[in-house]
C-alpha positions in Angstrom: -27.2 -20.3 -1.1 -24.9 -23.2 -0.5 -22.5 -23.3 2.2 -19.1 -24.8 2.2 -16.9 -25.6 5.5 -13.0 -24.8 4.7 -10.1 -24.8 6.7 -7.9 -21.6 5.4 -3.9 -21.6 6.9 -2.9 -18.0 7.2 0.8 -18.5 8.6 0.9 -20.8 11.2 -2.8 -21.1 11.9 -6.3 -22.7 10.4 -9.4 -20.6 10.6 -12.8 -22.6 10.4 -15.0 -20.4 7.6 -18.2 -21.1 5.5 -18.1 -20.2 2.2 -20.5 -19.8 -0.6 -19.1 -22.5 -2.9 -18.6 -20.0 -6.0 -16.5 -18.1 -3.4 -14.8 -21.0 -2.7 -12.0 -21.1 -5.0 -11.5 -17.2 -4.5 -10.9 -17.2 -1.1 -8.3 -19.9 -1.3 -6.1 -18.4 -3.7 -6.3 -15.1 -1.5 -4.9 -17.1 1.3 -2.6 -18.6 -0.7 -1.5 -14.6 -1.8 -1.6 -13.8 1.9 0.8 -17.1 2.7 3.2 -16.1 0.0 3.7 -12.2 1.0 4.5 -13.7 4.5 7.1 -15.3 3.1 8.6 -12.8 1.1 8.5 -10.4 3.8 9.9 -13.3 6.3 12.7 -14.2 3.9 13.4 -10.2 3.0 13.7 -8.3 6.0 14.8 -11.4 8.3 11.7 -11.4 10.7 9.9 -14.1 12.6 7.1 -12.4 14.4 4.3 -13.2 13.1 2.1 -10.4 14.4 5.1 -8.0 12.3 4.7 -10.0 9.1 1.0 -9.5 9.2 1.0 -5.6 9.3 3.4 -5.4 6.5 0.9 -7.5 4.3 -2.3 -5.9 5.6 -0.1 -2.5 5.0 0.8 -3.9 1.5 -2.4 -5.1 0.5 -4.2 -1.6 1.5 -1.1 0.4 -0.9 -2.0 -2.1 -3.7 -6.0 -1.6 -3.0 -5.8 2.3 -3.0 -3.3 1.8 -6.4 -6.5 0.2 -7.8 -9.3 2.4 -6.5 -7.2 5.3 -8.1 -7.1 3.5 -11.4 -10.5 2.3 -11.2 -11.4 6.1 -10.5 -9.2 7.5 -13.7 -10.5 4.7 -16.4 -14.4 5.4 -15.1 -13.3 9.5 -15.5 -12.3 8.4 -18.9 -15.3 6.0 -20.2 -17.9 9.0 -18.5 -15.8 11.4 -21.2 -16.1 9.5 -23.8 -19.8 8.3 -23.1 -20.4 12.3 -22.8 -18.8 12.7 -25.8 -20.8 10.3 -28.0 -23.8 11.0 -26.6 -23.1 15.0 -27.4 -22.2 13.6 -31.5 -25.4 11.6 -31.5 -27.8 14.4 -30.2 -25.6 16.9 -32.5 -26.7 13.9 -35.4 -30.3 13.9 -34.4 
């Protein structure tokens, strides 16, 4: 497994990582995400602390993760149905 030193900017500061190089180009544009809802929020509501702008991403980004898990969970009820059904038409065949 091959390492890569990066320099990610999340707001005002750089943080020293090692990365696997496949990861590499993943981890960027999540910083650049993270960067980008700090400015929206900053230009929105008006703020400037820094410390405020980062809870209302982290808060943001857990909303839109538990939006997903729930989808995630509905589509794999869904594909579980519909493998139960075809496995229920092909013993019904045999």
């Amino acid at each position: 497994m091959e390492t890569l030193a990066i320099r990610l900017k999340i707001g005002a500061r750089e943080y020293p990582m090692r990365v696997k190089m496949e990861d590499e180009a993943k981890i960027r544009r999540a910083g650049k995400l993270i960067n980008e809802k700090l400015r929206k929020y900053k230009e929105e509501f008006g703020l400037d602390d820094i410390q405020d702008l980062l809870a209302m991403v982290a808060f943001d980004c857990m909303v839109e993760s538990l939006e997903s898990n729930e989808l995630n969970a509905e589509d794999s009820e869904k594909i579980q149905t519909s493998l139960a059904q075809i496995n229920s038409l092909l013993t019904d065949s045999l």
